[in-house]
C-alpha positions as CSV (number, residue, x, y, z in Angstrom):
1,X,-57.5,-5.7,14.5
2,X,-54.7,-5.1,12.0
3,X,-51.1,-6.5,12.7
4,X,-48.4,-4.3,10.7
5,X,-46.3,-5.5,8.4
6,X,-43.1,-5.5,10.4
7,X,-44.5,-7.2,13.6
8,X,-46.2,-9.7,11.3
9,X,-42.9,-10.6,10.3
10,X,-41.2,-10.5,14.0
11,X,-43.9,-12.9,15.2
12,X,-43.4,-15.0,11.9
13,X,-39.7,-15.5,12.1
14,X,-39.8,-15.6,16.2
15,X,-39.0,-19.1,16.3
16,X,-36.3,-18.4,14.1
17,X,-34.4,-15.9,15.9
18,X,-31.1,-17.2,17.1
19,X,-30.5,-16.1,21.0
20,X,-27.5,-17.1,23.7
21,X,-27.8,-20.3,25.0
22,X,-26.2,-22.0,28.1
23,X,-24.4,-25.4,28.7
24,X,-24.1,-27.0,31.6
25,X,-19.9,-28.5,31.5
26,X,-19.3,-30.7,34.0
27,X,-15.7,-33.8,34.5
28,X,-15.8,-36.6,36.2
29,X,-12.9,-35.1,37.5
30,X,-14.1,-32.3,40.3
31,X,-10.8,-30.7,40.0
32,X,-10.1,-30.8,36.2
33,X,-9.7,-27.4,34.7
34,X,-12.2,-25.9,32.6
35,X,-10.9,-23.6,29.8
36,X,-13.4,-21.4,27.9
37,X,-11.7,-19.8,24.6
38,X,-8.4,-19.8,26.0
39,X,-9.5,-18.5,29.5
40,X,-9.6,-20.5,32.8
41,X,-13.2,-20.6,33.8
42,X,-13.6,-22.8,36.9
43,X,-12.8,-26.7,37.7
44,X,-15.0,-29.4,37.8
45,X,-18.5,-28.0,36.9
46,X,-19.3,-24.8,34.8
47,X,-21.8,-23.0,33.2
48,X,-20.9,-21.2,30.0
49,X,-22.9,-18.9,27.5
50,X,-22.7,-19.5,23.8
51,X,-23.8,-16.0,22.4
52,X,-25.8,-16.1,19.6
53,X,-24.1,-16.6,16.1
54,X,-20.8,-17.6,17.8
55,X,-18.8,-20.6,18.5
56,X,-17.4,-21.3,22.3
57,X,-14.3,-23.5,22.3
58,X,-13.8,-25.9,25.6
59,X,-11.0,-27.6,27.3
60,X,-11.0,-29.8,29.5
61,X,-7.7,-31.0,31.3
62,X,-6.1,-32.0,34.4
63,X,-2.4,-33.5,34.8
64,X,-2.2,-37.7,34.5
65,X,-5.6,-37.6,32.4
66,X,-6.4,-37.3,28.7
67,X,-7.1,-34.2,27.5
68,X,-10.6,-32.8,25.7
69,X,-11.6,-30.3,23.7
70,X,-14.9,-29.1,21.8
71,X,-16.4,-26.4,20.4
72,X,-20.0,-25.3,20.7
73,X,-21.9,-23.2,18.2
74,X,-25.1,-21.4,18.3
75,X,-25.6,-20.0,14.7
76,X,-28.9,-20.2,12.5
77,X,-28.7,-23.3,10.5
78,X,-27.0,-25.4,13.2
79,X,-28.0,-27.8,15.6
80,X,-28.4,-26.2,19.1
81,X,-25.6,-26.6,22.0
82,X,-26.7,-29.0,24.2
83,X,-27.9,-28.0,27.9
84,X,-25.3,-30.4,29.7
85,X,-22.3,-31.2,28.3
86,X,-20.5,-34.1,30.6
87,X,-16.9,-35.6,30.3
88,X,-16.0,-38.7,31.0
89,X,-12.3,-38.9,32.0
90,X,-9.8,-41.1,31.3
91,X,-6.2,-41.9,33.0
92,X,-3.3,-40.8,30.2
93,X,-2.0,-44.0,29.1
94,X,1.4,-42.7,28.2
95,X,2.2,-41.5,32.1
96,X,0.3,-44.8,33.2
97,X,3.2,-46.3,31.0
98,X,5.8,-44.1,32.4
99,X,7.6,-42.5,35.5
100,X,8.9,-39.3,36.6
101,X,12.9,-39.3,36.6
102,X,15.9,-37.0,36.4
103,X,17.7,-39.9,34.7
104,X,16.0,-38.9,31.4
105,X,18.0,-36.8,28.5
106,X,21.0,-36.6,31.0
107,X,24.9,-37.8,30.5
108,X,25.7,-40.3,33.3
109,X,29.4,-41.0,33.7
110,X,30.8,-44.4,34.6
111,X,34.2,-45.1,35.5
112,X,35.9,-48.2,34.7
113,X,38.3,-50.4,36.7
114,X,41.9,-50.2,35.3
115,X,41.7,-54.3,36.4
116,X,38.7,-55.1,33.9
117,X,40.1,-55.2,30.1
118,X,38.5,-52.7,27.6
119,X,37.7,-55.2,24.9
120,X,35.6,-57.2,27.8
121,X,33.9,-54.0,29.0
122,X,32.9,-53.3,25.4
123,X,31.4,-56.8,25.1
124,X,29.3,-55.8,28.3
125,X,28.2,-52.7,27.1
126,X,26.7,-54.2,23.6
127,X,25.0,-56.8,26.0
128,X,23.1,-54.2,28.6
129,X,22.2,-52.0,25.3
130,X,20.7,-55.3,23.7
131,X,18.4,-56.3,27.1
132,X,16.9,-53.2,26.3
133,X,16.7,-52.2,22.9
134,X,16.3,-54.4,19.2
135,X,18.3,-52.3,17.0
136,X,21.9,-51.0,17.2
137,X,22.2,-47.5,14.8
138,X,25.9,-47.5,15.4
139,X,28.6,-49.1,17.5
140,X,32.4,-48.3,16.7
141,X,34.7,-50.0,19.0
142,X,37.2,-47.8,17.5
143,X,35.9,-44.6,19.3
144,X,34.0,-46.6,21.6
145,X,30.8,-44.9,20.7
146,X,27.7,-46.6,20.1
147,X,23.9,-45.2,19.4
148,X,20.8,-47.5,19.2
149,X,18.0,-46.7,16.7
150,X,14.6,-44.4,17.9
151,X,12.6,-46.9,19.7
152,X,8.5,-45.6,19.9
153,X,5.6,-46.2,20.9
154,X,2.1,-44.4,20.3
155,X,-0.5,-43.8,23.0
156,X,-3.6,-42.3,22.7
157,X,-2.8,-38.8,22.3
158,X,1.4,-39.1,23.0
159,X,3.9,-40.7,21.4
160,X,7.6,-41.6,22.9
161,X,10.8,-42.1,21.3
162,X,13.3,-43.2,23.3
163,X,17.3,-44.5,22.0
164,X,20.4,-44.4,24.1
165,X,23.5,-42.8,23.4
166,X,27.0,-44.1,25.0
167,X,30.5,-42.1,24.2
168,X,34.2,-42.3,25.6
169,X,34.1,-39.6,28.0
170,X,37.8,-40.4,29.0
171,X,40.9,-42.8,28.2
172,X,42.7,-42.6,31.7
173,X,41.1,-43.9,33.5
174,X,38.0,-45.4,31.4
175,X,35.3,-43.5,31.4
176,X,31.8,-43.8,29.4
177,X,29.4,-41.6,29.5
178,X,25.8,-43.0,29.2
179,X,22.1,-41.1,28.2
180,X,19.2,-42.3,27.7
181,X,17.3,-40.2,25.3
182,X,13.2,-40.0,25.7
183,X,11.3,-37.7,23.9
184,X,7.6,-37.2,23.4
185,X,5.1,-35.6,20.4
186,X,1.8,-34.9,22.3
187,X,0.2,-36.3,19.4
188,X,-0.7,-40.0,18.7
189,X,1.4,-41.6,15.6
190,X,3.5,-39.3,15.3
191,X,6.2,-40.3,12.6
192,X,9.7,-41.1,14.1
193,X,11.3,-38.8,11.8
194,X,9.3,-35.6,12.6
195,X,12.1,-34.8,14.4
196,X,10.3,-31.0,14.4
197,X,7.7,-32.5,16.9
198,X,9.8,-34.1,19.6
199,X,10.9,-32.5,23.1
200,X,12.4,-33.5,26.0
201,X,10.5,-35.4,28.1
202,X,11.3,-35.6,32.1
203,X,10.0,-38.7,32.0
204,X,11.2,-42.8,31.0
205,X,9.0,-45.6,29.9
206,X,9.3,-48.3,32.7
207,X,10.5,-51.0,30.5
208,X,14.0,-48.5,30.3
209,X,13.9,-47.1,34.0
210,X,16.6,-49.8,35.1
211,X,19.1,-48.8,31.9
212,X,21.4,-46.4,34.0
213,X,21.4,-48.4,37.0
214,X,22.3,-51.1,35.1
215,X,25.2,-49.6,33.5
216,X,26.5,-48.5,36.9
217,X,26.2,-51.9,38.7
218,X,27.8,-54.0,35.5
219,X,30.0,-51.7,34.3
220,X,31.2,-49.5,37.4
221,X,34.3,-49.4,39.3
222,X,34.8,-52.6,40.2
C-alpha cells in the first residue's frame, strides 16, 4: 500500500501540529476574580482555552490581596501551558499597614483659644509634627505655614508617601488648618519624585492615623 506524499507529511509533522489547549486557573481565594484578556471570566476556579498560536493574559485579583498576572502561550517552539495553573494568595501588605479614613488629603480646621499665646501655640505645633515625622521641608513662623518632607515607604507592589501640610486659615480668631497628605504609586519603589505616579489615597498608614486627632486635642479651643 502506497501513502501519498501529502498524508506522508501530515502523519510526519502530526506531533508537531500546534492545537488549543486548556488550563485549569484556580485562587486560593474562592471569590477572587478571574480576568481573561481584559474580560471577567469567573471567580475562584476557571477553565480557560489558549488557542493555538496565541497568548492568553490572566489576572487574578480580589480587594485586600496582592494582585497576579500571567500570560500563557501555545505557539510552536514554546513550552506548552500547563494543565492547572494555581495561585497562592497573599494579604496586600500596604492595606495590612494601613486603614480606611476620610481624614486623608482633607483640610481640618482648628481653632485657637484667644487665652493661649500664638508664639506658644507655634511651639506646639513643631512638637506634634515632629512625633510624627523626621524632616521639616518648611516652617515660617512668619506666615505660620509649615510643610514636612514626603515620608515613604515601599511594599510589595505599593508605595506611600505621606507629608503634612499646616497653613493660617485665619488671624481672628486663630485658626490653622491642618492635612495630612497620603498618596500611593501601585508600584513597588516607586521614586518620591515621580510625582506623575502618585494619587490620592483614601487611606493613612497607622503610624499617622492619630495626627489630626492630635492636633485637635493639643491645639483646639481650649
Amino acid at each position: 500500500m502506497k501513502i501519498k506524499p501529502l498524508l506522508f507529511l501530515f502523519i510526519l509533522l502530526a506531533p508537531f501540529v500546534v492545537k488549543a489547549q486548556n488550563v485549569q486557573i484556580s485562587a486560593s481565594e474562592p471569590d477572587a476574580k478571574i480576568i481573561v484578556d481584559g474580560q471577567p471570566l469567573g471567580t475562584g476556579d476557571v477553565k480557560i482555552k489558549v488557542p493555538k498560536n496565541s497568548c492568553v493574559n490572566v489576572k487574578v485579583q480580589k480587594a485586600g490581596f496582592l494582585r497576579y498576572e500571567q500570560t500563557f502561550c501555545n505557539k510552536k517552539g514554546m513550552a506548552d501551558p500547563p494543565k492547572k495553573q494555581f495561585f497562592d494568595m497573599k494579604k496586600d501588605d500596604a492595606e495590612e499597614a494601613s486603614i480606611k479614613t476620610d481624614q486623608a488629603n482633607i483640610d481640618f480646621s482648628i481653632e485657637i483659644s484667644k487665652k493661649q499665646d500664638p508664639s506658644d501655640v507655634w511651639k506646639r505645633v513643631n512638637q506634634i509634627v515632629t512625633d510624627y515625622f523626621d524632616a521639616i521641608e518648611v516652617a515660617d513662623k512668619e506666615t505660620s505655614y509649615l510643610r514636612t518632607a514626603w515620608s515613604i515607604q515601599s511594599f510589595m507592589q505599593n508605595t506611600i508617601r505621606t507629608r503634612l501640610i499646616i497653613k493660617l486659615a485665619k488671624s481672628d480668631p486663630l485658626t490653622y488648618k491642618v492635612k495630612l497628605v497620603s498618596e500611593y504609586s501601585g508600584y513597588a519603589l516607586t521614586s518620591v519624585k515621580a510625582d506623575e505616579m502618585f494619587h490620592d489615597w483614601d487611606r493613612v498608614l497607622r503610624k499617622y492615623q492619630n495626627v489630626i486627632s492630635d492636633f485637635t486635642t493639643r491645639l483646639g479651643n481650649q
